[in-house]
ROTIBA-355715 format. One line per field, with one value per residue (C-alpha): residue in three letters; x, y, z; residue number from 1. Coordinates in steps of 0.5 Angstrom, whole numbers, plus 500, padded with zeros to 3 digits. Example, Ala and Ser with C-alpha at 12.3 -4.5 7.8 and 13.67 -1.06 7.14 Angstrom:
BEGIN
resn [ALA,SER]
u [525,527]
v [491,498]
w [516,514]
resi [1,2]
% end
This chain:
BEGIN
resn [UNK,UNK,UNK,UNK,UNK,UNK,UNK,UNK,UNK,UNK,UNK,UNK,UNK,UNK,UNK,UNK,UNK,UNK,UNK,UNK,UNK,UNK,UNK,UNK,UNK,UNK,UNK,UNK,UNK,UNK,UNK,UNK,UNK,UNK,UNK,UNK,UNK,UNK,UNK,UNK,UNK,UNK,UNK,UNK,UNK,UNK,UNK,UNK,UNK,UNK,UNK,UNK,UNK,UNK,UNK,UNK,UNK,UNK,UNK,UNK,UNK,UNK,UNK,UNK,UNK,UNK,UNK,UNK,UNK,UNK,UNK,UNK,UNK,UNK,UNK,UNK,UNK,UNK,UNK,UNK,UNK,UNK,UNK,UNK,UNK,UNK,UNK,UNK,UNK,UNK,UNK,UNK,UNK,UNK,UNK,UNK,UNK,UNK,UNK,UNK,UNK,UNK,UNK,UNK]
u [500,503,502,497,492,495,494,487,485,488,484,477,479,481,474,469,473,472,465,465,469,465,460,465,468,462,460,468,468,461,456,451,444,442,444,451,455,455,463,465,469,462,459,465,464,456,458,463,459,452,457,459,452,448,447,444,447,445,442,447,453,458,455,449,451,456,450,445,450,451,444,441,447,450,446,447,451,454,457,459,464,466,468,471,474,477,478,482,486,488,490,494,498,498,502,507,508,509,513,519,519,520,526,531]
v [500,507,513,517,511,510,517,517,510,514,520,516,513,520,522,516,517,525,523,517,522,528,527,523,530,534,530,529,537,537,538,533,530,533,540,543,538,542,544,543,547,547,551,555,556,557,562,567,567,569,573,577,577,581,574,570,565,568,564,561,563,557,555,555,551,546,545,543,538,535,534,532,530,533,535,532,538,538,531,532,538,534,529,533,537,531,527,534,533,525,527,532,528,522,528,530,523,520,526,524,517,518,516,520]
w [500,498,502,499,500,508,509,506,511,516,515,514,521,524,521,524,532,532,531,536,541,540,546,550,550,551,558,560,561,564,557,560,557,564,564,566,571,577,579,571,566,562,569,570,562,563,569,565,560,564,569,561,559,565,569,563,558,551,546,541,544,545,552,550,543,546,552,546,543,549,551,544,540,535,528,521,519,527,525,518,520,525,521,515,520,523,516,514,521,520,512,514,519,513,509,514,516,508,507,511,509,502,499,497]
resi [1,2,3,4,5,6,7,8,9,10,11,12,13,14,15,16,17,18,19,20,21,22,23,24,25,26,27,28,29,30,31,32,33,34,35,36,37,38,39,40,41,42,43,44,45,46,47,48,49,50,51,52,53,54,55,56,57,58,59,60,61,62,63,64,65,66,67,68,69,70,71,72,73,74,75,76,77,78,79,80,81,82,83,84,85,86,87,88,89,90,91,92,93,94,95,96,97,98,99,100,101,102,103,104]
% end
């Protein structure tokens, strides 16, 4: 197998586990199905930002995004970027990597 299929393989995999791993990371920082986790970074988030804001969390701002995501799941579109994002970031490690063993 050349290196540009490796690193497309391996962009596709980078791709699939940034989607997999999106609500993981959500409730590790405190974005929960439940609401903000009490003593989280996303309640010392929810609380800058409502501290910022007159005392209250504006609707679409990133609290507010990241708590929405984190209670009902990611959007098609939500999952898509994720993944294309993803995708870019595993192609782009796959060209560096594939750069320096080529031989000269």
């Amino acid at each position: 197998m050349g290196p540009g299929k490796a690193a497309a393989i391996g962009a596709g995999v980078v791709g699939v586990v940034a989607v997999a791993a999106t609500p993981v990371a959500l409730a590790g920082v405190g974005f929960t199905s439940a609401g903000i986790a009490a003593g989280s970074y996303a309640a010392s988030m929810m609380s800058a930002a409502a501290v910022a804001n007159g005392g209250a969390v504006a609707a679409g701002s990133t609290v507010a995004v990241l708590q929405a995501a984190g209670a009902a799941g990611l959007s098609g579109a939500a999952t898509a970027a994720v993944a294309g994002v993803g995708a870019a970031a595993g192609a782009a490690a796959g060209w560096v990597a594939s750069f320096f063993t080529k031989k000269i």
